[in-house]
Structure formats: C-alpha cells, structure tokens
N, C-alpha and C positions, 0 to 999 in steps of 0.2 A: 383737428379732432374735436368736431363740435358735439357732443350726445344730444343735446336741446332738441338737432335735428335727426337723430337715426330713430327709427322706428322698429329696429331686431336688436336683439343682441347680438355683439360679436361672438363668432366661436373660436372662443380658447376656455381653457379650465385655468377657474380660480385657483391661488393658493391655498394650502392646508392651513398655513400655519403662518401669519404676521404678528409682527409690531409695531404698534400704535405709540406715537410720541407727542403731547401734546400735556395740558392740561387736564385736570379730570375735577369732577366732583367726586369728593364735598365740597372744594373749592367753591366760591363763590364768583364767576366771573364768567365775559359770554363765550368765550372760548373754555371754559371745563364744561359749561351746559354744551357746547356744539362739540366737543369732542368726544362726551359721554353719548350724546344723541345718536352719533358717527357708531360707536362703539357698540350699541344695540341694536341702530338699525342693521350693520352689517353681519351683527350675528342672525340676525331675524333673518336675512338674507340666505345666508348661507351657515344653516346649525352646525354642520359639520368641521366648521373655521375654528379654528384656535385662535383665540385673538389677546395676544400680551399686552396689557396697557401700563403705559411708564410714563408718570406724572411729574411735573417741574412742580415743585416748591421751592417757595420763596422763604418758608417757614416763621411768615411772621404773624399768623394766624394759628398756629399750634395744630394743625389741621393733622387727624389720623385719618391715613387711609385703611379703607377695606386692604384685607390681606395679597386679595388677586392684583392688585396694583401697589407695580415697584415707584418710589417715590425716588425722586433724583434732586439733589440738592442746588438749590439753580447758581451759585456761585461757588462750589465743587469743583474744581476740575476732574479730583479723583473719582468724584462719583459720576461723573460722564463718563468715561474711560471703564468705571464698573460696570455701567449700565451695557456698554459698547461689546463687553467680555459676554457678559451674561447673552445677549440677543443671540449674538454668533453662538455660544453654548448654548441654547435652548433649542435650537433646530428650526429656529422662522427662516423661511424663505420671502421675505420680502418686508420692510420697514414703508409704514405710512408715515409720515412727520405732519403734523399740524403748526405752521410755522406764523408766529408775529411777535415782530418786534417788542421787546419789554421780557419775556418771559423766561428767554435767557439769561445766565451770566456773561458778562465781558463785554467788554465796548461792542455795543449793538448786535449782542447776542451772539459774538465770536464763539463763546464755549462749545455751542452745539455741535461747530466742527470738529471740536475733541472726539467729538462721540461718531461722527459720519465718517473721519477718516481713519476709524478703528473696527469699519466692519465693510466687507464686501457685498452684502446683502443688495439686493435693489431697492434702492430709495422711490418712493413715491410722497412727492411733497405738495400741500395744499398749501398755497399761499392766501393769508388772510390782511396780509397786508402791502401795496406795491407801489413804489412810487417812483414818478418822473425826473426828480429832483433829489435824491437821497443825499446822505450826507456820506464823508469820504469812506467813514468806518461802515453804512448800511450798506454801502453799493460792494465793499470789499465780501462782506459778508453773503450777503445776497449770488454775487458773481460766485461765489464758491462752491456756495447750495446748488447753483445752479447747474456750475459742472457736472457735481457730485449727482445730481438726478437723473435716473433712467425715464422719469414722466412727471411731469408737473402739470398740477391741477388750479385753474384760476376759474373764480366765481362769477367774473364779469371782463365781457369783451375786452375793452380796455385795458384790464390787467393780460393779457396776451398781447394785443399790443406793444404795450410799455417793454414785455420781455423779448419780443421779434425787435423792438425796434433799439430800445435802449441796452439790452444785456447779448444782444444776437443769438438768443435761442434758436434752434431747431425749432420752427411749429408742430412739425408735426410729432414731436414729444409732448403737445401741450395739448389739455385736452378743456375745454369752459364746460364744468358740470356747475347748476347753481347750487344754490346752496339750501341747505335741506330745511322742510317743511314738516310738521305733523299733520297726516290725515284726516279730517274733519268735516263730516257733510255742511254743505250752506244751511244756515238759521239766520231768520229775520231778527235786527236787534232784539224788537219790542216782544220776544218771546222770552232775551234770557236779562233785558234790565232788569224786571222784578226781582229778581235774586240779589241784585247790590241795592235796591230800593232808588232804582232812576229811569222808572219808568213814566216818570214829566220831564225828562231832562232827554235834549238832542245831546249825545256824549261823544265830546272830541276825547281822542288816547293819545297818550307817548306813551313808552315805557322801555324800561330798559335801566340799569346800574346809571346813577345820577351824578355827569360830568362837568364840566364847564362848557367840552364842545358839542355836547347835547342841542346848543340852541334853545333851552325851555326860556329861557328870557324874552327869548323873540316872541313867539306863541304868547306867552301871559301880557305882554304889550298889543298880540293883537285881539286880546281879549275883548277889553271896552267898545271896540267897534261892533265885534260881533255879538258883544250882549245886546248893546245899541237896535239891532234889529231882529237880534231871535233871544229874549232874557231869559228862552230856558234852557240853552248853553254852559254845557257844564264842559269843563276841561279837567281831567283826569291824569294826573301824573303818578305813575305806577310805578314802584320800584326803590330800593334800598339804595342809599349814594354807595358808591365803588368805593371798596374797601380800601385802595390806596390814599383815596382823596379821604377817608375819616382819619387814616393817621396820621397824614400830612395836617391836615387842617378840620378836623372835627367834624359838626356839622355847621359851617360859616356857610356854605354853598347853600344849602337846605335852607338857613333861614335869612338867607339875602332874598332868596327867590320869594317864603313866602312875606317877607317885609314890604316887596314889589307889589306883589298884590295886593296891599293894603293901600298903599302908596298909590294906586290907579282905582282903588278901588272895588275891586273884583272879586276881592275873600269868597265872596258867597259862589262866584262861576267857577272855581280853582280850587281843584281838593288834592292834596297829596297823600298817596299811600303808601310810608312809606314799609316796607316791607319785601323781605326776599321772595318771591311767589315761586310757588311751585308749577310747573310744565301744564299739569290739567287745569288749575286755579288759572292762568297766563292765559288759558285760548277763552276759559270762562267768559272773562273783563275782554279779551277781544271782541269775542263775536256777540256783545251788549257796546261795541260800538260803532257810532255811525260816519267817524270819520278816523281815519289815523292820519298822524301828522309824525313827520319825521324834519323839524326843523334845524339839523345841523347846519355848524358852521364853517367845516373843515371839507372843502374842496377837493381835498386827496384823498379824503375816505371812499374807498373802491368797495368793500361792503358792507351791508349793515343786517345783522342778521333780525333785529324786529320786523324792517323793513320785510323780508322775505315771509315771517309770518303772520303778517298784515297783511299781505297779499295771498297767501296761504290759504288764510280764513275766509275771501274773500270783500277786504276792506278796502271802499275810496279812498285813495293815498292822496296828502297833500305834502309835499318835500321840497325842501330845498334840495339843487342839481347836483347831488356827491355824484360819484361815476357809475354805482350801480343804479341809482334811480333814475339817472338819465337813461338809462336802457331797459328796467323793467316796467318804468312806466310809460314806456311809450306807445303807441297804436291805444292811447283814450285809455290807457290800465290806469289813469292817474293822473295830478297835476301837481306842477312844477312849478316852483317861486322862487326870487332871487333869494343869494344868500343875505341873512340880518334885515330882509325884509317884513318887518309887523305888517305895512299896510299892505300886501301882495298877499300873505298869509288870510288877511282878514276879509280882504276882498274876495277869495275863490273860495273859502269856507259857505262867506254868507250865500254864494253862488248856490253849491251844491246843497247847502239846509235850506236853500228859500227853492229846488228844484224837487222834488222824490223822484221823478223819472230821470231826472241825469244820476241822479245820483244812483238809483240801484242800476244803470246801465255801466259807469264805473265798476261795481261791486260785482255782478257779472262778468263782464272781461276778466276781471284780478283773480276769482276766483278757478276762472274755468284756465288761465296760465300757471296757477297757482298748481293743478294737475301734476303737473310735468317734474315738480319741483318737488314733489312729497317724495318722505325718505327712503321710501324702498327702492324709487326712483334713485337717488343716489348712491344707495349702497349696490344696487345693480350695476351701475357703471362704474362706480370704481372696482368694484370685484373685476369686474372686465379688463378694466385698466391694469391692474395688477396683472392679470393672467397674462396681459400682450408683454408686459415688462420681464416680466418671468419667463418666457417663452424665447426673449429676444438675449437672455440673461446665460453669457459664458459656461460651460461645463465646471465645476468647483473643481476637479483634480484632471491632470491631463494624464489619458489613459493608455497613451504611448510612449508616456516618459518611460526612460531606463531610469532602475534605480541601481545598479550595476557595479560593484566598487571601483573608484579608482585608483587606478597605480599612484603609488606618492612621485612628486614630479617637484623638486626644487629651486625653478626656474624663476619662478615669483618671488622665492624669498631671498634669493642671490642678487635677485635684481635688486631689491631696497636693500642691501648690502652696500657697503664699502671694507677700505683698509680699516676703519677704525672700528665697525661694528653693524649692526642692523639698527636704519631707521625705525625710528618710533610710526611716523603716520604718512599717510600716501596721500596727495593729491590726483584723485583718479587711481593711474598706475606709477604715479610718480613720486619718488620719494621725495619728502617735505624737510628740506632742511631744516626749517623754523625752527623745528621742534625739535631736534635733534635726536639722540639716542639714548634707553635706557635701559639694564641690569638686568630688569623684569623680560625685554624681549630677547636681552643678547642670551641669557638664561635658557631661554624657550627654543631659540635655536642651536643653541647648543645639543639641548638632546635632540630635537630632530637630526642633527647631522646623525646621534648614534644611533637612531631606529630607521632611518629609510636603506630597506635591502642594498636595493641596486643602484648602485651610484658609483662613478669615477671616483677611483681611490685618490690620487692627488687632489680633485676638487677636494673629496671631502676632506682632506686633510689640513689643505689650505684653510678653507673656510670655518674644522673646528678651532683652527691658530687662532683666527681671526675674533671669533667668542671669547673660547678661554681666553685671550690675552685683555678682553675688555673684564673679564668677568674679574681675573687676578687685579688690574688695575684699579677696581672696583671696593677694594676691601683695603678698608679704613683700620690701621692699625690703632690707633691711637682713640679712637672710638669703639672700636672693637665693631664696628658694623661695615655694612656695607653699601657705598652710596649708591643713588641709583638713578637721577637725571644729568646727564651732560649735554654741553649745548656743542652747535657744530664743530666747534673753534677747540674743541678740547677740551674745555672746561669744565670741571664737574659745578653741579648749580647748587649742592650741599654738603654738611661735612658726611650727614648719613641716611637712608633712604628710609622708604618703611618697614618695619615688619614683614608686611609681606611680603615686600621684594627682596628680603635679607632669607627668607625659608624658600622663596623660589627658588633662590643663586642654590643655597644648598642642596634643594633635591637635583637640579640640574649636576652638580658636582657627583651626589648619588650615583645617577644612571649612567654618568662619564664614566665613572670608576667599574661600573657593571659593565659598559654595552659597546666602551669605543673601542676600536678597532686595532688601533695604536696602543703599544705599549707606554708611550711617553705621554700620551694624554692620559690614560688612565693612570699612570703612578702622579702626573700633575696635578687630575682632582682628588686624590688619594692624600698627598700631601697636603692640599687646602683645605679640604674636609676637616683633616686631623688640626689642623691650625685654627678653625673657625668655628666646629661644630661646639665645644664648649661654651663659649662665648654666647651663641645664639640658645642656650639650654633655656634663657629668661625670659622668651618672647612672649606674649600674652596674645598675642590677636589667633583668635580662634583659627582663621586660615593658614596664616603664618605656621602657626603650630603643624597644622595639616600638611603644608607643603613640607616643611622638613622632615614628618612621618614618611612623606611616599619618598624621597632622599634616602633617608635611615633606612628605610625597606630595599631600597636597590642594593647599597652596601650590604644589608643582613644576608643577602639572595646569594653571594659572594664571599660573605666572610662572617658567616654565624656568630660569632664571639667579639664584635668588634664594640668594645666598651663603651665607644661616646654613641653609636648608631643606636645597641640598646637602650642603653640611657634616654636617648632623645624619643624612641618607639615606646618604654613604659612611660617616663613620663608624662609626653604629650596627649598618649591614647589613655592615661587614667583621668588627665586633666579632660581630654573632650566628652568623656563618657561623664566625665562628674558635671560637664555643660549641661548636657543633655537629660541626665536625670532633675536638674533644676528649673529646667525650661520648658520641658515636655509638658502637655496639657490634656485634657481629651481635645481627640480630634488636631491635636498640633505636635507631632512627632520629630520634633528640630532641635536645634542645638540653642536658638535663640528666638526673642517675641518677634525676629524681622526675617527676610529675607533679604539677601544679597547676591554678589557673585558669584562666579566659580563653587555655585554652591556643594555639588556634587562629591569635590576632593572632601568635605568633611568626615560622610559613610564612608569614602574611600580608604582615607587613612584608617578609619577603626577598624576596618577589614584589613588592611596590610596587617597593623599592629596585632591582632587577635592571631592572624597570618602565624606571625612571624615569632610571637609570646604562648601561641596554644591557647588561649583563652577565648571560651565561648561567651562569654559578656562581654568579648569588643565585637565578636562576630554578630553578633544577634545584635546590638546597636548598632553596626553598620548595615546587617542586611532593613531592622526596622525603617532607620533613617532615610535610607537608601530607596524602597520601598513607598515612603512617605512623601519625599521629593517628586519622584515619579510620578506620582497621581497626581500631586500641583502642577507637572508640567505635563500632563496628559488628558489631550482635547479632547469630548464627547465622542469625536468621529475615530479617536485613538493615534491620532499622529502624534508627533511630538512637537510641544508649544517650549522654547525656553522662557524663564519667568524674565518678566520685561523689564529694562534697567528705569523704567518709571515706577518700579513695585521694590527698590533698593531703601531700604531702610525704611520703610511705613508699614504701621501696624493695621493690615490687611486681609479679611476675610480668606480672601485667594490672589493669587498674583496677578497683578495686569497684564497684557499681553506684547506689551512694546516700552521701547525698543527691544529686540531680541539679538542676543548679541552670540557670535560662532563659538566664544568660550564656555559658553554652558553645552551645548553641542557635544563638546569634545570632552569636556565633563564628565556628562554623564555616561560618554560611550568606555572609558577608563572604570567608572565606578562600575557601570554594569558588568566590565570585567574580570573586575575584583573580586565581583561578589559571584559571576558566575566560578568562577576558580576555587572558593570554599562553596559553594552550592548549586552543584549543576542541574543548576532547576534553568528548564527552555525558556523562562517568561523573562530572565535577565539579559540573554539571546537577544528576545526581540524587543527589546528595552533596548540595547546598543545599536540593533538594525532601525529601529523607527528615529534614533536620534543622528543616527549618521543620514540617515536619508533626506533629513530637516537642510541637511547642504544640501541637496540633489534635486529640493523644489516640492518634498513633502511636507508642506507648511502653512500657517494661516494663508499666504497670500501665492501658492501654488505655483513659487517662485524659486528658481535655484537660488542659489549665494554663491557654489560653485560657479568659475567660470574655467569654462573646462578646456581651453585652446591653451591657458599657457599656466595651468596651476595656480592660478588664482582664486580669492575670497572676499567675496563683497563685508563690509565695516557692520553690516548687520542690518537686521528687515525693522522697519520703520513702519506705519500705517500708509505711506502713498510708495512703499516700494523696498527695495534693496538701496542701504546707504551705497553710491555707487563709488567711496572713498575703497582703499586697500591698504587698509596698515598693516604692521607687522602681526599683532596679536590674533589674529581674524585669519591671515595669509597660514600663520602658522597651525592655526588650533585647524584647520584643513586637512595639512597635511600629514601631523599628527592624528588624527582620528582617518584618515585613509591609510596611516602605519599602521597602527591598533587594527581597524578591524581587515588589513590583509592577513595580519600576525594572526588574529583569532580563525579567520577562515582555515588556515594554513593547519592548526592545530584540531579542527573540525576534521578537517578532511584525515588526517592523523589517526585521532579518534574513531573515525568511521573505517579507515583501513584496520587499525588494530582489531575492530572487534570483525571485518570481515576475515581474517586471517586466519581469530578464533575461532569461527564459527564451523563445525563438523561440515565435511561434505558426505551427503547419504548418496550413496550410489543405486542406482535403478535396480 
C-alpha cells in the first residue's frame, strides 16, 4: 500500500471521530512539532473530524497544556489505563498512535501497551522509529504494537521492509506515506538572505534540536577545506540543544562544538543559533539556504524529519546514508557521503558552490518531489487509511446475540466440589487443588443450593451437608471467629479468617434459615446463627458489616423479632449511613474515598436495613448510593461496565475498566433488587437487566463470561479477553444472579397478572 504512487483517492469515508497519541506542543521536541503538524493538517483536511489529542509527558519541564489536550503521565501506569477509559468513553472510532522509542514509560516503552490493550478501537500506528537489530525489550514491544494494529504507517521503504521481513507483518496492512512537509512556493536564496544579513555568504544549514548524533562535528571539520576555496561560506547551525541533553549535561555539547571551531579556526564561517524557532521562522533560514547538510551519524535512523523539509523547500541535500536519505535522495534529489566523513562532506559541497547549474538542478528535483510530500498530502492519505481500517473493523455489539435468561444449572459448581467442600480456583474447568478451599465460597454455595428452583432433592441435599458441614467446621470457638483458608489435606491455614469472610458465613446462615428446604438445615443455621451472631456484632470492615445485614435481613423476613438479626440490622446500617455521611463529597456519593469490591451489597444492605427498621434514611442512602454506583459502572453506550479490580483501593477520578470481575455483576443485579422492592421505579429493572446481560456478552469486549453448554463462568474479562480460569466465586455469582433474576421475572409476571385480573372488562 504505497500512496507515493496512487494518483485518486480511495473510496471509503473517513472517521468522525479519532485519537491521536503521540507527543504534542508546547513540548519542545520533533515528534510534538510532527504530531501537532499531523493534528492540523488533518483537521484542515477534514473540518468535520473530531480529533482528541493525548500527549506523553515526561513532566520534567513543567509543561501546561492547552485544555483540548489530555496529558498522560509517561511512567503512570494508571494514567494510561485512564487515558484507555476515557478514548473508549469518548466515542472515537479509530486511535492514530505516533510511536518512538523513549517517550514511553517502561522498559522500551512497554506502558503503551497498558493503554492498547484496554481499548478495541482500531489502531493506526506511524512508526517513527524501526530497527533491524532491536534490543530484546524493543522487538517484544514493537512485536506487540504490531499485533495490536489494524494498519501501520512507515516513512521510508525500508522501514516496511524491516516489518515484512523482520516482524512478519501482513504488507498489505502497511502503508509508506512520507512524511509531511509545509507548502511553500520555490524562492531563490538571494531573495530571502537579506533578512538574516547573509546576503555575501554561500549558506550551508543543519538544523534541528542539538544532539550528539547530529554529526555537526563532521561538518565543522569540513569546514577549513571549504573556506579554503569558497571563504564566503557560512555554516549555519540552527536550533536549541534537546532538552534532555541540557539536563543531562548542560550546554557541554554546545560549547565543545563551538571550542572546535576555534580550534580549526573557522569561528568566522560557523554561527550557531541557538534558539527554539518557530515553523514560519524555520522555512525562513531554509529557503536563504544554498545547501542543507544533514551529517548524521547513526545508520539506523530511517527518518529524519529536517531532511524532508529541506527537500520540501526545495534544497540541495548533502547527507550522510541514514535509510530515509538513501531513498529520497535518489534519481540526482541529492548527494550522499559516507558516515564521519569531513573530507566526502567537503569535497561535494565545494562541488555544488563552485557549480549554479548543478546545483539549482538538484534544488529543482527536491523541490518538485517535495510536492507529493506536503501535508495535505498526508493527511489525505491517512484519512483514507483510517477509513479502509474502519470499514474492515468488526460490528461493536453482535446483533444476534440472545440475551435470554438463563435457567440456573449447577453442574459447574458440583463439579469443583468434593466430600469436603468447593474449590477455591479452577485451572481451566478443573479444580485446582493447590489452592484448596475456602468459607467465603463454601458460604456462597451454600445459598445457591437454597435458591435454585429446580433441582434433584437428594443432590441438593447431599451437597447442602456437604457446605454446612465445612461452614460448622469452620467456626473457631476459641477465637470466636471463623477461619476461612484450608488447604487440600484438611488443614485449616489459620486460626481466624477475615472479616469479611466471617459476615459472608453469616448471611449464608441467614438465607439457610429462610430458604432451605430441609427442616434440619434450617434449624442447623438457625442454631449457628444464634451461637455466632453475637460474637460477630464487632466487625468493622464496611463489607463485613454489609454482608451480615443481608444475613440479619433473611432471618428478619422469617422471624421479625429475632434479637441478635436486629441488633446486627440497627447497628451495622447506623454504622454504614454514619460512613457515608462522612465520606460523601460532591460529586462522590460512597461509603469511602476508594472503591473496591462487591461494591454493590453496601446500598444493598441500607435498603434491607431501612427494609426491615421502616426508616427512610437507610432507604434514601441506599437508593442514593445505589444510584451513585451505577453511573460509575455505566458506560456512554449504557451497558454495564463492572468497576475494574485495577481501580481497587486508588483514589480515582472514575473507575478503570479492568479486570472486571462476575461478583460485581451479580452485585449489583441483588442491589437493584433491593432497591426496586422499596421503589418500584423501571430504571432499577434495567439496572439488573444491563448487569446480568454483562454475563451474556453485553460488555466492553462484546464477550460472554457465560458458557452456556455446562453452567459455567469465565474468572472475569481482562483487556485481551475472558480470564479463560473458572473458580468457584465467578461459577457461582452466575448462577446466583440467573436465580435472582428468574425469581424477579417470576414476580413481574405476577405483578402483571394481578393487575390484569384487576382490570374492568367493558363489554361491547
């Protein structure tokens, strides 16, 4: 996909709406000048483009940007992963990346991947730097980028190449547009030297941010010779040394060189200027020159953006062979000299100043290829490029999925069962001995036994023995708690678990006592409760407290007056309202300055509790809370996003999007339960419906988590997929929230017979 050579445009339609990733000015460096140039010519191109520009900082220049540009911290992880939220939240269809080496964070720029594989957009990447030889961490990086792009953009043959031959790209993903010029009619030097006062001077240029591998050493060594025979030879060194090279080492670079010139003698033909110039100043001092000289020393640089507007302007190049100059100066645009060559340098200079016809024949070619290369030129073709990637770019949601409920099906979680309890974690679909089993899930299975309708009475019978008897086993007399890791062998791994695993076991005991089937199970959590529930009155972790509310609530639902349930329902729901009144903020309606897990049961419990006390100050905090959550986990397009276990205890604008894990899922499809039960407002409805669908593949990555052949639940959505593990936590929050919302349907339908049964028949 060469553009150099097509003469139409393709027809596809541009995007509305991109993001641009790259450096930007006010940055001082030639990738924020070339990604700013990028950034307006494209708008020039196409006014109608929304174009979001998101700038790397390094922040060691204090550098404010303009407002329209998001600034990303360049050794951040979190603020890549923010930057990643926000593009997907903004509504761009398609990301430009401007990619080189250095401007990332992480060993050879790894971070950026943070950000690529946290958005399904189409990537379009302009590679500005690409080598043959990388180092192990470049080529890992690079090979990734590589994946990850729907079309990659290279400046010079060679860098295509190197990716066909060295990375085994797809070519025809790759497209060689050059690199962009300003448009600028030919002018003869001797029209615009007068303005710098070097109108007796033949004026050789560099210019460019002042490096080591610039090469200007070479050049000012071949000075002498070319005074030698043309002494009104001035050499012009343009440009402010790069910012990195002043913190590293001052200006030592700046005054070795001009110490050199003193040293050879030359002060008077060698002027430095040094100074940042600005874009229309920059083509000024070009086109008042009669030669540009581009003397690098580094072999591997594929391109050099002066170079291109030297040629631009229409200027005699003389270069050493980096890879883009061996190919844009060829067919006579230019001449070539070896690298660290003075006398090669000195000798084709004095060539072209002791010739005017060779030399404005050079200046002609360079100019009239220089055409092809001016920026409207480029943003034309990338616009194009974008629209083919776009065009070849998957449907975001699949419009044939069912979103359909499913039957609860406890085939999966039987299976990571044994005699002694439910596996903690699955390898695949296999349970993982290593890890053996814990309180927290044998808890969770437990109520699922007593909420799935339709199930063989023996199994479930069996299988709630098999809970309750780990869950009794479970409680620590002597500690008063309850432990909650044991390893395969039997062994419990402590004397007491957490908090929160001590207020799960309890509400599991809860809703045993409400909802099992069995008389003997229910008077067994009935008896544990009352043994236990005291004990646990001291817990302090916010969730903890919550899980034992929704407990105390299943007992209340059964036994109105039961001492320690109340007990546990005032205090705990005075204690989370008194959180919430102390941590609430504008704009931050939560219990605390973080997010975490299982955030959901917080509002939940203050709706039970308000439930089950009559008081409309736990209702109203729960429906606020409740409310408040929601919008954090609700995406522009309105699905539902769970808040990501990477946004777990960091004090964060908005949540991050990953990992996303099936307990908030099933979260929030409870609370919105809750909350539609004291307020039968529709919008809690489809708050439960958008969150259960989030299993069924309504999600960032328009992916199930269900697997729906044998009741299975993928470990949670990741940025490159569904964790493809199956623990118990994941298996089970499944199949609880396909109990919850058949229960809910069930009672709709209820509700909708009741009131059809009400309703007057008028006869004809």
């Amino acid at each position: 996909m060469n553009f150099e050579s097509q003469g139409h445009p393709i027809a596809v339609s541009v995007p509305d709406h991109i993001a641009l990733i790259g450096n930007s000015m006010p940055r001082r460096c030639g990738l924020a000048t070339f990604t700013t140039h990028c950034h307006d010519a494209l708008k020039s191109a196409y006014p109608a483009m929304r174009i979001d520009s998101y700038a790397m900082d390094d922040g060691a220049d204090g550098i404010v940007y303009p407002s329209d540009i998001h600034a990303i911290a360049q050794d951040d992880r979190t603020a890549y992963a923010e930057a990643a939220g926000r593009i997907e939240d903004s509504g761009a269809q398609a990301i430009w990346l401007q990619h080189e080496f250095g401007i990332f964070g992480g060993p050879a720029g790894e971070m950026i991947l943070h950000l690529l594989d946290r958005t399904r957009l189409p990537l379009i990447v302009m590679l500005h730097t690409i080598s043959d030889t990388p180092s192990a961490d470049e080529r890992k990086v690079m090979a990734a980028i590589l994946r990850r792009a729907s079309r990659v953009i290279v400046m010079a043959g060679r860098g295509r190449d190197i990716l066909v031959d060295f990375y085994d790209v797809d070519e025809a993903i790759i497209a060689l547009i050059p690199h962009g010029v300003p448009d600028r009619p030919f002018v003869d030097p001797s029209v615009v030297k007068p303005a710098f006062g070097w109108e007796d001077h033949r004026v050789i240029l560099t210019f460019g941010l002042l490096a080591p591998d610039k090469g200007i050493d070479q050049m000012i060594r071949a000075m002498p010779a070319v005074t030698a025979r043309h002494p009104d030879a001035l050499y012009v060194v343009l440009g402010a040394t790069h910012p990195n090279i002043v913190r590293e080492q001052g200006e030592s670079l700046r005054e070795g060189l001009v110490a050199l010139t003193h040293e050879l003698g030359v002060e008077d033909n060698v002027r430095f200027i040094d100074a940042y110039v600005e874009q229309e100043d920059l083509l000024d001092y070009l086109q008042a020159a009669d030669i540009y000289v581009t003397p690098y020393v580094n072999p591997a640089q594929v391109v050099s953006g002066t170079l291109s507007y030297a040629i631009g302007m229409g200027k005699p190049v003389v270069s050493t062979p980096y890879v883009q100059a061996k190919e844009i100066l060829s067919d006579q645009r230019g001449v070539l000299v070896p690298f660290r060559g003075p006398d090669a340098l000195a000798g084709n200079i004095i060539r072209l100043l002791s010739d005017p016809d060779v030399l404005k024949g050079y200046a002609q070619r360079a100019y009239a290829y220089g055409r092809g290369m001016i920026w409207s030129e480029l943003a034309r073709h990338v616009g194009e490029l974008m629209g083919s990637a776009l065009a070849t770019c998957p449907a975001r949601f699949n419009p044939r999925r069912s979103y359909a409920l499913l039957p609860p099906d406890p085939t999966s979680v039987l299976r990571m069962s044994d005699a002694t309890g439910m596996f903690q974690h699955g390898i695949l679909t296999i349970p993982d001995r290593n890890h053996g089993y814990c309180i927290d899930d044998n808890a969770r299975a437990l109520i699922l036994m007593t909420q799935i309708e339709k199930m063989d009475e023996k199994l479930r019978e069996q299988w709630m023995t098999v809970y309750a008897s780990f869950i009794q086993h479970g409680w620590n007399p002597d500690r008063r708690r309850f432990r909650n890791f044991m390893s395969y062998d039997r062994r419990w791994c402590e004397e007491e678990g957490s908090e929160d695993s001590c207020g799960r076991t309890l509400w599991a005991l809860g809703v045993t006592m409400r909802d099992a089937r069995s008389a003997g199970h229910r008077e067994w959590a009935a008896k544990l409760f009352d043994s236990v529930a005291d004990a646990l009155l001291t817990v302090g972790s916010p969730r903890a407290q919550a899980f034992a509310v929704l407990g105390a609530g299943a007992v209340l639902d059964i036994a109105r007056r039961n001492p320690l349930a109340r007990a546990i329902v005032e205090r705990f729901g005075d204690q989370l309202l008194e959180l919430l009144d102390t941590s609430r903020r504008p704009e931050w309606t939560w219990f605390e300055a973080v997010l975490a897990y299982d955030n959901a049961r917080l509002p939940e419990a203050l709706l039970v509790a308000g439930r089950h006390l009559g008081r409309t100050d736990l209702v109203r905090g729960g429906l606020d809370t409740l409310d408040w959550i929601a919008g954090q986990q609700r995406t522009p397009q309105g699905y539902f996003r769970a808040v990501g276990s990477e946004s777990f205890g960091r004090a964060l604008k908005s949540p991050l999007p990953y990992d996303q894990q099936p307990l908030e899922a099933q979260a929030t499809i409870d609370a919105a339960i809750a909350a539609w039960t004291v307020d039968p407002d529709k919008r809690w409805l489809a708050l439960a419906e958008t969150a259960y669908r989030w299993f069924l593949g309504q999600n960032d990555l328009d992916t199930p988590l269900a697997t729906f052949a044998n009741g299975g639940c993928y470990d949670g959505l990741t940025p490159k997929g569904p964790n493809q593990n199956q623990g118990a936590e994941s298996l089970i929050a499944l199949q609880l929230a396909s109990c919850a919302m058949n229960r809910l349907s069930q009672r709709l339908s209820e509700v909708a017979d009741k009131r059809l049964a009400e309703t007057p028949i008028i006869s004809a």
